[in-house]
DRENSETI-252859 format. One record per residue (C-alpha): x, y negated, z negated; residue in one letter. Coordinates in Angstrom, 3 decimals. Example, Ala and Ser with C-alpha at 12.3 -4.5 7.8 and 13.67 -1.06 7.14 Angstrom:
<r u="12.300" v="4.500" w="-7.800" residuo="a"/>
<r u="13.670" v="1.060" w="-7.140" residuo="s"/>
This chain:
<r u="0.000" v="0.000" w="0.000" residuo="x"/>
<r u="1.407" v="-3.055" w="0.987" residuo="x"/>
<r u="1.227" v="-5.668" w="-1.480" residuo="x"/>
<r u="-0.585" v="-8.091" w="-0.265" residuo="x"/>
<r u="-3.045" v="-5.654" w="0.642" residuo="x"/>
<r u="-3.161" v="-4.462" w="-3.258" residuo="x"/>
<r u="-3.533" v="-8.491" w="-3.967" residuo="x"/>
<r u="-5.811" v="-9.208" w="-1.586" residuo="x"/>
<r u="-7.941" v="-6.294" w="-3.313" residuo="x"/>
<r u="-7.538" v="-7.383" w="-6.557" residuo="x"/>
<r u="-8.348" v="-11.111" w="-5.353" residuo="x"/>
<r u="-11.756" v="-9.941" w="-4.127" residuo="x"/>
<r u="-12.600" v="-8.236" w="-7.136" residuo="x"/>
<r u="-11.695" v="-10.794" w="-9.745" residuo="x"/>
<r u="-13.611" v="-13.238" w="-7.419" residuo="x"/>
<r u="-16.250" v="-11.034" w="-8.479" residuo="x"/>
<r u="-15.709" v="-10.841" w="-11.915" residuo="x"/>
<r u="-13.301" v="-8.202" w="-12.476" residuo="x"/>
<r u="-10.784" v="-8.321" w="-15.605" residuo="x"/>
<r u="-8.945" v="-5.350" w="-16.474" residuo="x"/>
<r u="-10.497" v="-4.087" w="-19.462" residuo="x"/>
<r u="-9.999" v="-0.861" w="-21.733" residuo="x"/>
<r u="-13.796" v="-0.401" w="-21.802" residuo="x"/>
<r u="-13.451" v="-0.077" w="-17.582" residuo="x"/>
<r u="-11.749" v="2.696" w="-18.170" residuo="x"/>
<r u="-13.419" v="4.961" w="-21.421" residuo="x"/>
<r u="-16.560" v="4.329" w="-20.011" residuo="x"/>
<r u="-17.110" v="4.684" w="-16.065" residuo="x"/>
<r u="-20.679" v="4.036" w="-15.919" residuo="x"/>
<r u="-19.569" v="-0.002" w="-16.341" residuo="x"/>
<r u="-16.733" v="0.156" w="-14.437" residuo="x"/>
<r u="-15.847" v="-1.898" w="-10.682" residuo="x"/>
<r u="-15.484" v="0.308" w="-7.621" residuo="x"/>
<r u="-13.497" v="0.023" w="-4.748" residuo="x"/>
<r u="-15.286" v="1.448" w="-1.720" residuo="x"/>
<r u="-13.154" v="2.690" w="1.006" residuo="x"/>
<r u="-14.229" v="4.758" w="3.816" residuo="x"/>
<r u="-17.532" v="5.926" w="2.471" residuo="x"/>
<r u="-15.658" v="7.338" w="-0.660" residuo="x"/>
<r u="-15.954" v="5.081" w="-4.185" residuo="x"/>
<r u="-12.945" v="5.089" w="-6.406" residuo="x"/>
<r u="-12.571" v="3.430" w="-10.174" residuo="x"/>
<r u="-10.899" v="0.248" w="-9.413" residuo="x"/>
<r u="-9.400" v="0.077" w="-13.464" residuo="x"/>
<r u="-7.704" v="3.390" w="-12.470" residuo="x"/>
<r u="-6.465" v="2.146" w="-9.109" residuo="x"/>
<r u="-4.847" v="-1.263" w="-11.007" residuo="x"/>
<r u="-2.922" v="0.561" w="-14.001" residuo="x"/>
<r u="-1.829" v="3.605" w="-11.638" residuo="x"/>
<r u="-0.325" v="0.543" w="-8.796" residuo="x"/>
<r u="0.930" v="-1.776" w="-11.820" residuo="x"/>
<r u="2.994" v="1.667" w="-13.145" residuo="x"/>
<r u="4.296" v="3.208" w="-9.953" residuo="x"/>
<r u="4.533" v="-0.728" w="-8.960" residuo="x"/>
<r u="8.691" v="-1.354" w="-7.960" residuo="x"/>
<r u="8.438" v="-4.849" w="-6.032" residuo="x"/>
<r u="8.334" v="-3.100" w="-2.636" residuo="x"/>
<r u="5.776" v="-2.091" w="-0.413" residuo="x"/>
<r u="4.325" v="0.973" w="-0.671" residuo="x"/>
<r u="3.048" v="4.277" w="0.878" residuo="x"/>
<r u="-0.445" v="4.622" w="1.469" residuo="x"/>
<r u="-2.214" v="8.568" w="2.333" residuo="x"/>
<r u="-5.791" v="9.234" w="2.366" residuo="x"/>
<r u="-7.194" v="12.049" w="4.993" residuo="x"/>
<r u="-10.276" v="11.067" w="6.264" residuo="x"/>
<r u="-13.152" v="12.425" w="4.465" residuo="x"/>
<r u="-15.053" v="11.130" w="1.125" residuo="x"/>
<r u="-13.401" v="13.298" w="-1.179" residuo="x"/>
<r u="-9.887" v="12.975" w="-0.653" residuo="x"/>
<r u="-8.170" v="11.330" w="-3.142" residuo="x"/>
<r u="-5.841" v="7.720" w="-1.830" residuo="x"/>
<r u="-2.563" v="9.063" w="-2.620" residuo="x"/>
<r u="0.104" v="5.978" w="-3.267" residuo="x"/>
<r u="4.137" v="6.412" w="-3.058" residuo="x"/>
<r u="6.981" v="4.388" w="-4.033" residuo="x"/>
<r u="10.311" v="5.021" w="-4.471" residuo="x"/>
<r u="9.844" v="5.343" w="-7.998" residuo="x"/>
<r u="6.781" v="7.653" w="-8.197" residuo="x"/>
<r u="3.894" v="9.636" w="-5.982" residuo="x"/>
<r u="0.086" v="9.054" w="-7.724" residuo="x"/>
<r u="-3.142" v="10.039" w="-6.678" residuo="x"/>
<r u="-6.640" v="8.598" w="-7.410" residuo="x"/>
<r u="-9.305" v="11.167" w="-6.917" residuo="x"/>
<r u="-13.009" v="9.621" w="-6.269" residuo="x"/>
<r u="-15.393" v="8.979" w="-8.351" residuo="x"/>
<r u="-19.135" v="10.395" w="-8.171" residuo="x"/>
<r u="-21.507" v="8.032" w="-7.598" residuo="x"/>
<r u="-25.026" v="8.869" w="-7.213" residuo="x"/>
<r u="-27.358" v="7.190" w="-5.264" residuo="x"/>
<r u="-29.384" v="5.386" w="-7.368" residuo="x"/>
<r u="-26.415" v="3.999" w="-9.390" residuo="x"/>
<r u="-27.550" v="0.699" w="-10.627" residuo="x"/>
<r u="-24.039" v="-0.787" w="-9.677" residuo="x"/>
<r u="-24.617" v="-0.113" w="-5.918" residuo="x"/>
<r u="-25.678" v="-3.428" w="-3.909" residuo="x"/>
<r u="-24.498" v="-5.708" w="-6.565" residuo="x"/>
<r u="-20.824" v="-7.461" w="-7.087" residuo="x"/>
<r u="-19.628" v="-4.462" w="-8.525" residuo="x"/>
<r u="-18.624" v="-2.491" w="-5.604" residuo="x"/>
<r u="-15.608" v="-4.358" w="-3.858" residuo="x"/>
<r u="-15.729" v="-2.951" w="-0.241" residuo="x"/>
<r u="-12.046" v="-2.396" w="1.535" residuo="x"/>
<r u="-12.477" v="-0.867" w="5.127" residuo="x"/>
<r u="-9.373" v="-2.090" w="6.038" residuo="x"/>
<r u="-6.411" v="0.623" w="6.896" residuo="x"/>
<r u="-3.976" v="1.067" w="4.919" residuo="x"/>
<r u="-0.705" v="1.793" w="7.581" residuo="x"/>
């Protein structure tokens, strides 16, 4: 992930409201998402996984196509992956600010 995309992501979702927050993380249900090709993943997870594999350059970006492959970021420090999350379809957080929406590749 190059780091401006991982900015420009982050940019989005604190325009929305997003603040990294414990409570994000212990309990799911409130948490932001980051939609990417028609999969949802816990954007919390995705910000403390970057900010600890994080060395100042840019970084490697996998995901196979598909909505339940996991994004799967490398650096030359370490190799992560973020499985998605389940969301069910009448999630109250669906159609509101809470879902930050990144169609963009990755390469």
């Amino acid at each position: 992930m190059e780091k401006r995309i991982h900015d420009y992501c982050l940019r989005s979702a604190k325009s929305h409201g997003y603040v990294l927050s414990k409570r994000y993380i212990s309990n799911p249900r409130l948490s932001y998402l980051k939609r990417y090709e028609n999969a949802y993943y816990n954007l919390a997870l995705l910000d403390i996984t970057y900010r600890i594999i994080d060395d100042g350059e840019t970084a490697l970006i996998y995901h196979l196509e598909g909505s339940k492959n996991p994004i799967t970021i490398r650096t030359s420090v370490w190799i992560c992956m973020i499985l998605p999350c389940a969301v069910p379809y009448d999630d109250p957080r669906l159609g509101t600010n809470q879902i930050i929406s990144f169609d963009q590749s990755f390469a």
